[in-house]
C-alpha positions as CSV (number, residue, x, y, z in Angstrom):
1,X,48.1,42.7,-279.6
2,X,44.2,42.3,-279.2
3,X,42.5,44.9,-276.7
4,X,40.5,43.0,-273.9
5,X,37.3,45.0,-271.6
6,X,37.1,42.5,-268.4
7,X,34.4,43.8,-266.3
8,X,34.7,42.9,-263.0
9,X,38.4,43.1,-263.1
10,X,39.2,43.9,-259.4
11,X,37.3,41.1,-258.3
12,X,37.7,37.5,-257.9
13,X,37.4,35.7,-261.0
14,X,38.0,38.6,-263.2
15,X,41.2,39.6,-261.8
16,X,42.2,35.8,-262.5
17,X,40.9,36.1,-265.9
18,X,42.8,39.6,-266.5
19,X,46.1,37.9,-265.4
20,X,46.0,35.2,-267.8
21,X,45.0,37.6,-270.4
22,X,47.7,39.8,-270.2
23,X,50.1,36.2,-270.1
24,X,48.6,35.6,-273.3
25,X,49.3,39.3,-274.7
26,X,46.6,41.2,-274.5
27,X,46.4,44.7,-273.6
28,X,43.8,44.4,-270.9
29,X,41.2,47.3,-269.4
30,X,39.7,46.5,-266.0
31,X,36.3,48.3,-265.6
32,X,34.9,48.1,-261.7
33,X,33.2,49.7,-259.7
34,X,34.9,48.9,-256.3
35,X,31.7,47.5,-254.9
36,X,33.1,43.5,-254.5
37,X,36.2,43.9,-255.8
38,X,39.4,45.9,-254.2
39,X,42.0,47.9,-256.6
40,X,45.5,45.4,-255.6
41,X,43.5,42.6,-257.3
42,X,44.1,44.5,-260.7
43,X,46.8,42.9,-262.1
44,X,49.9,44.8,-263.0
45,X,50.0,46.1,-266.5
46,X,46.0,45.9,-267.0
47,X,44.6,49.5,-267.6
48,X,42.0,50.7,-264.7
49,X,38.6,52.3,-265.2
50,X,36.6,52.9,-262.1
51,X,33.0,52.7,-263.2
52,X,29.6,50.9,-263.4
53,X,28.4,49.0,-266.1
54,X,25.4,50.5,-265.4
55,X,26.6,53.6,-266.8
56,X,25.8,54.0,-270.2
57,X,27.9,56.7,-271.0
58,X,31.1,55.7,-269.2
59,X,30.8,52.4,-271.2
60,X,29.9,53.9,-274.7
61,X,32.9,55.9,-274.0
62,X,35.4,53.2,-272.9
63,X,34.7,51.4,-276.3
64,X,34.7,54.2,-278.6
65,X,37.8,55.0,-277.2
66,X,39.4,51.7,-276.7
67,X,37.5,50.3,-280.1
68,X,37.7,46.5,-278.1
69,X,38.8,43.0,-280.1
70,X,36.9,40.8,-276.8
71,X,34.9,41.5,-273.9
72,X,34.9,39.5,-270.6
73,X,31.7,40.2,-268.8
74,X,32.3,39.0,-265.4
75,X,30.8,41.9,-263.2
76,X,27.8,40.7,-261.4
77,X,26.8,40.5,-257.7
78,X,26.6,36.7,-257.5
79,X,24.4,36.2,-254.4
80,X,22.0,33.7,-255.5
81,X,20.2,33.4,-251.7
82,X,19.9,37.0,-251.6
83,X,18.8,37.9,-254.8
84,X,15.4,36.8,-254.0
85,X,16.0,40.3,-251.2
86,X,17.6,42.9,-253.2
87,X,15.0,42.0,-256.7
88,X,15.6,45.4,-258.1
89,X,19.3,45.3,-257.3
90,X,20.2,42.2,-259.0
91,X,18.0,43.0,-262.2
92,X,19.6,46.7,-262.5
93,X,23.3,45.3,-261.9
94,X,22.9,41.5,-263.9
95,X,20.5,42.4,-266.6
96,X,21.1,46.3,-267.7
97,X,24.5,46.6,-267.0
98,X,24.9,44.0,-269.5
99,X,22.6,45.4,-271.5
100,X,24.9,48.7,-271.7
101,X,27.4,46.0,-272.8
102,X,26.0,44.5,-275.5
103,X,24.6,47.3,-277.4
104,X,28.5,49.1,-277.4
105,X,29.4,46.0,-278.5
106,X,27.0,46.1,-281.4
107,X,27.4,49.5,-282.1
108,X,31.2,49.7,-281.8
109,X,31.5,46.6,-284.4
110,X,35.1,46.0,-283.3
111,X,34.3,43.3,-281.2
112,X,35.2,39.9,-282.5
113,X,33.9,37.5,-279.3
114,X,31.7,38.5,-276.3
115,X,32.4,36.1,-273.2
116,X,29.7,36.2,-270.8
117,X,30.1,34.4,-267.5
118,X,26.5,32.6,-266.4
119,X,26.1,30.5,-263.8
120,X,24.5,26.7,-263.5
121,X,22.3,28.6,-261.4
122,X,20.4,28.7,-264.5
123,X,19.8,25.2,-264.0
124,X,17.7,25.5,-260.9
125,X,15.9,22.2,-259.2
126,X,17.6,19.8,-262.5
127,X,18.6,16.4,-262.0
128,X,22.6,16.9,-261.6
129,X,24.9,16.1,-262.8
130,X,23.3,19.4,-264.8
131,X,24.5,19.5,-269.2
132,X,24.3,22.0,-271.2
133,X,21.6,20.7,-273.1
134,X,18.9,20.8,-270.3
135,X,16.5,23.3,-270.9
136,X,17.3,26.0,-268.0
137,X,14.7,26.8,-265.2
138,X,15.8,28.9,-262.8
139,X,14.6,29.4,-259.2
140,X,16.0,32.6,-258.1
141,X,16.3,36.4,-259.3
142,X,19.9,35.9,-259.7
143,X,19.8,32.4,-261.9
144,X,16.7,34.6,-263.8
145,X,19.2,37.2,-264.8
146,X,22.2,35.4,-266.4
147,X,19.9,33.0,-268.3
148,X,18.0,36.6,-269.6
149,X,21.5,37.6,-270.6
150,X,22.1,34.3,-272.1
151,X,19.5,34.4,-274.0
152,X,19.8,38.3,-275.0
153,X,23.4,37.4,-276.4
154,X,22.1,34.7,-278.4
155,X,18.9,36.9,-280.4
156,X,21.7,39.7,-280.8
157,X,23.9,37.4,-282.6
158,X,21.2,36.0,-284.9
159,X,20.2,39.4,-285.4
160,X,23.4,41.8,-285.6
161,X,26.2,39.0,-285.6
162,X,27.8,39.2,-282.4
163,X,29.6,36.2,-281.4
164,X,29.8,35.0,-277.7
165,X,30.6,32.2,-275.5
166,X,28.9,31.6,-272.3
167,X,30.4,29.9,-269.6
168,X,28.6,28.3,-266.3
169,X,30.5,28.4,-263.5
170,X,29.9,27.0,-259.7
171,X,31.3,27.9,-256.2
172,X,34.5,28.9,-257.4
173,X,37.0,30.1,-254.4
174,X,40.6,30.7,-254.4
175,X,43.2,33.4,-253.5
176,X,41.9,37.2,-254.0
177,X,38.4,36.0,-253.2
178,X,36.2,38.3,-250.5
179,X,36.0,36.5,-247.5
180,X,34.2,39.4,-245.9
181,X,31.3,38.8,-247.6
182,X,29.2,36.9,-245.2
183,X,26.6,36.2,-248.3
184,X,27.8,34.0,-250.6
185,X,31.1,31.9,-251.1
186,X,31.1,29.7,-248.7
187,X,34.5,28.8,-248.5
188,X,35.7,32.0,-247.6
189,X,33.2,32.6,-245.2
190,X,33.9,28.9,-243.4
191,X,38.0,30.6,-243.8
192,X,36.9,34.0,-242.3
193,X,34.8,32.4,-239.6
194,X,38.1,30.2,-238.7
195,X,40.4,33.1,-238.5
196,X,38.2,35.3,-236.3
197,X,37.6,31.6,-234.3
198,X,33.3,31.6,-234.7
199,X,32.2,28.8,-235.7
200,X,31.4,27.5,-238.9
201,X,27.9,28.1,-239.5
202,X,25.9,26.2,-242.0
203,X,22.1,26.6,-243.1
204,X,20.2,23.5,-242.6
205,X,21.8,19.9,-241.8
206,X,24.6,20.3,-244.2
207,X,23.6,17.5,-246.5
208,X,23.5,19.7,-249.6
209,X,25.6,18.9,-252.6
210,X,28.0,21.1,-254.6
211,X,31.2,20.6,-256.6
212,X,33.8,23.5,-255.9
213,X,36.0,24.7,-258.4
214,X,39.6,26.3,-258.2
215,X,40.3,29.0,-259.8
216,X,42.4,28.1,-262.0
217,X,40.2,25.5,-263.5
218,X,37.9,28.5,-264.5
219,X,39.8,31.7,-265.2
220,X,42.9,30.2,-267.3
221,X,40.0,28.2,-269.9
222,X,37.5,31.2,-270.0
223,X,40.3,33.6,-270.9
224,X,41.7,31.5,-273.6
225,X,38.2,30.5,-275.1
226,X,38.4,33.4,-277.5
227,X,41.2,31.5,-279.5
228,X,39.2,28.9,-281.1
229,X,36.7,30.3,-282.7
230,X,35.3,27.0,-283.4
231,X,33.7,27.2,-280.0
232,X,31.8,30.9,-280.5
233,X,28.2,30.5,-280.2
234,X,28.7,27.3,-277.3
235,X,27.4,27.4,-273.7
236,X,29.9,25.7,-271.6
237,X,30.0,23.9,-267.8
238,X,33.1,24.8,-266.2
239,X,34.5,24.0,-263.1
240,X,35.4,21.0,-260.2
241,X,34.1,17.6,-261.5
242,X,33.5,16.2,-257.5
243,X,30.2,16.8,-255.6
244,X,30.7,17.2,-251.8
245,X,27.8,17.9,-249.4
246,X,28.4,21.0,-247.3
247,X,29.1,19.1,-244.0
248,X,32.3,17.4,-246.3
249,X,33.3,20.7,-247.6
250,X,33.6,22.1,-243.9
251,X,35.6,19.2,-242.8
252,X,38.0,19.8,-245.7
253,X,38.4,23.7,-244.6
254,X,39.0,23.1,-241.1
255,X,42.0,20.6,-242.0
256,X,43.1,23.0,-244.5
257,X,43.4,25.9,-242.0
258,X,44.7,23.6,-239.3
259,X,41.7,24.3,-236.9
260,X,39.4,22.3,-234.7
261,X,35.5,21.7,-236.1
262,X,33.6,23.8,-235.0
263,X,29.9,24.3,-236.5
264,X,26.5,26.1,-236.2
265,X,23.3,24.5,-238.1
266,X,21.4,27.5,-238.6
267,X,17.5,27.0,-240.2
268,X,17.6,25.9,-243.6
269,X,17.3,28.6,-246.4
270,X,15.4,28.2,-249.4
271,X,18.0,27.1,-251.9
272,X,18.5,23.8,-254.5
273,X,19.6,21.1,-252.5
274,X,21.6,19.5,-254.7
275,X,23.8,21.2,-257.8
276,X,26.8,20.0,-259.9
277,X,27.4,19.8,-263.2
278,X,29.0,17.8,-265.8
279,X,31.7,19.2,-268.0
280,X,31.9,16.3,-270.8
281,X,31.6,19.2,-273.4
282,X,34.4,21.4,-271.7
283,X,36.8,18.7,-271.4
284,X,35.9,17.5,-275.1
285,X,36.4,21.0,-276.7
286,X,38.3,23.4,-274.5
287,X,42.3,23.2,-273.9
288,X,41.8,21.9,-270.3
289,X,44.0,20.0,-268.3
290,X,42.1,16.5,-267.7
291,X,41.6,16.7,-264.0
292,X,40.6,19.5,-262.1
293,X,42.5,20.8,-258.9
294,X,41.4,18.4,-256.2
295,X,39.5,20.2,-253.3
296,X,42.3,19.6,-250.7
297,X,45.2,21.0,-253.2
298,X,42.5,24.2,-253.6
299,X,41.9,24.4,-250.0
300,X,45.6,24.5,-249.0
301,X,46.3,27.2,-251.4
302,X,43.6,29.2,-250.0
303,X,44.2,29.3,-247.1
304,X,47.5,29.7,-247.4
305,X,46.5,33.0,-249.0
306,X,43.9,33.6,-246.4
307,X,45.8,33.2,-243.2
308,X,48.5,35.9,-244.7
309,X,45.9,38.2,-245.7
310,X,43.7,38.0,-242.5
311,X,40.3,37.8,-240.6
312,X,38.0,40.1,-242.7
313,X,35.0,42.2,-240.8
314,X,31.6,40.5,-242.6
315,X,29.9,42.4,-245.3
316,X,26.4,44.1,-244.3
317,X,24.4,44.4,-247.8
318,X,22.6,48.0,-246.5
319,X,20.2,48.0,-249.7
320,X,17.5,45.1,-248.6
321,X,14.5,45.8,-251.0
322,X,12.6,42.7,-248.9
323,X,13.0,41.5,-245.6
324,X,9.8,39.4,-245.3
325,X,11.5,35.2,-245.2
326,X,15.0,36.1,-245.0
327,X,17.0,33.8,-243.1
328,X,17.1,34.8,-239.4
329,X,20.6,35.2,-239.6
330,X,20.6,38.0,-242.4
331,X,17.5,39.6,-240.7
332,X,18.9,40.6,-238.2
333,X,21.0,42.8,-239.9
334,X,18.3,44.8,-241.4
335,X,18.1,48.3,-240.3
336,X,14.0,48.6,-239.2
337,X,14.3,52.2,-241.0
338,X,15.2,51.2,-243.8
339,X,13.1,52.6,-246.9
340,X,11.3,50.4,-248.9
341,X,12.0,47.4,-247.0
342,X,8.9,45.2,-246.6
343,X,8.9,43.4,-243.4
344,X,6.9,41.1,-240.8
């Protein structure tokens, strides 16, 4: 029975990974830090740490103690708009935290794969439909991080032997996702806005383009990738093969959740207008089922899930570094007093 560390495992996509690890047979150890995630998300059977990854010693700890055959990095805040806000935040939590990773990794020597999850934030302003084998350019603090960790993996395996996989994911949503969070994942914002009946709201005129994945079609292949080691050392796309624009995406929620439209164009953010990938290398060497979920089968799960669990009160990130060019919307919620944040 291999051992499994999934950071991130009482959030979102790392719960989902956790799950399908401990289907496979793994004994699995969650280590979060409560910040996005809640502790129900921790699947039943999966050993729980409550801790940062920013914490050196709890993590040297946790793998001299647990000596781990693979590690699933997903613990990240993934707030690509905000990241350009909270600089110091994203660097600490992205870069070093997965710093402290790597280096037990290295030092522990039990590890036999590393799986990182990136994001095709990495891309930034690419042509899509963004491959692997553009050269990444990112445009925001976040994007910035996971390609430094991308690239950090790859001069610690040439240089100590660690093998890894990275995997790009892109506006995955699903059941167990925080819909509270009133910065990033918009489909659980559009379903939270719904079940406290506000109005959709949507930053510009709507005509930006993303695919959405289901869950399913990122957790279940990212948690078996370790099997084939014929793969170790690859970057991978994952996620929904269908671009929508926002204003399509919002349509698709408010049928899903059985409401009336309802929408708000707020002032555009700056953000890459259009972003979707293509997952030709995914399909061609991970066990994936040849069609992703389509978006109304996903949307109908959700919020299915969603109206059970109920409205959520929004998310106020209290640790703005810079409030100079938010978006009026977020600015609003920045306490004046704050220290150290720069305004107007």
């Amino acid at each position: 029975m291999p051992t499994s560390l999934v950071t991130g495992g009482a959030g979102f996509i790392g719960s989902h990974v956790a799950a399908e690890l401990l289907r496979a047979g793994h004994q699995v150890v969650v280590l979060d830090d409560l910040s996005g995630g809640v502790r129900p998300n921790v699947p039943e059977g999966a050993v729980f740490h409550q801790g940062d990854i920013c914490d050196q010693a709890l993590v040297d700890a946790l793998f001299a103690e647990w000596r781990f055959d693979y590690v699933y990095h997903l613990a990240a805040y993934a707030a690509e708009g905000l990241s350009h806000f909270i600089k110091r935040f994203n660097y600490t939590n992205n870069v070093i935290g997965s710093i402290n990773l790597i280096n037990a990794a290295v030092n522990t020597g039990t590890v036999r794969c590393f799986v990182f999850t990136s994001s095709i934030a990495v891309y930034g302003h690419a042509e899509p439909p963004m491959t692997e084998e553009l050269t990444p350019a990112p445009v925001d603090p976040y994007g910035i991080a996971k390609y430094a960790v991308e690239q950090e993996l790859k001069v610690t395996h040439e240089m100590f032997g660690l093998p890894y996989i990275v995997f790009r994911p892109h506006n995955v949503y699903g059941e167990r996702q925080n819909i509270g969070d009133r910065y990033r994942n918009v489909v659980g914002i559009f379903m939270n806005q719904i079940l406290r009946g506000e109005p959709c709201t949507i930053f510009g005129d709507g005509e930006q383009t993303r695919a959405f994945s289901y869950i399913d079609d990122v957790a279940i292949p990212i948690a078996r990738s370790v099997e084939n080691p014929g793969i170790y050392g690859e970057t991978f796309n994952i996620g929904g093969d269908t671009a929508y624009t926002v204003n399509e995406l919002a349509t698709a929620v408010f049928e899903a959740m059985g409401a009336p439209p309802a929408v708000d164009h707020l002032p555009p953010r700056h953000e890459v207008a259009h972003a979707y990938a293509d997952h030709k290398k995914a399909h061609a060497l991970l066990s994936l089922n040849p069609h992703s979920v389509p978006l109304a089968t996903g949307l109908a799960a959700m919020a299915a899930w969603a109206r059970q669990h109920g409205p959520q009160s929004p998310s106020v990130f209290s640790g703005i570094e810079i409030a100079r060019n938010m978006p009026p919307s977020w600015q609003a919620l920045v306490v004046p007093e704050e220290p150290g944040a720069v305004t107007d």
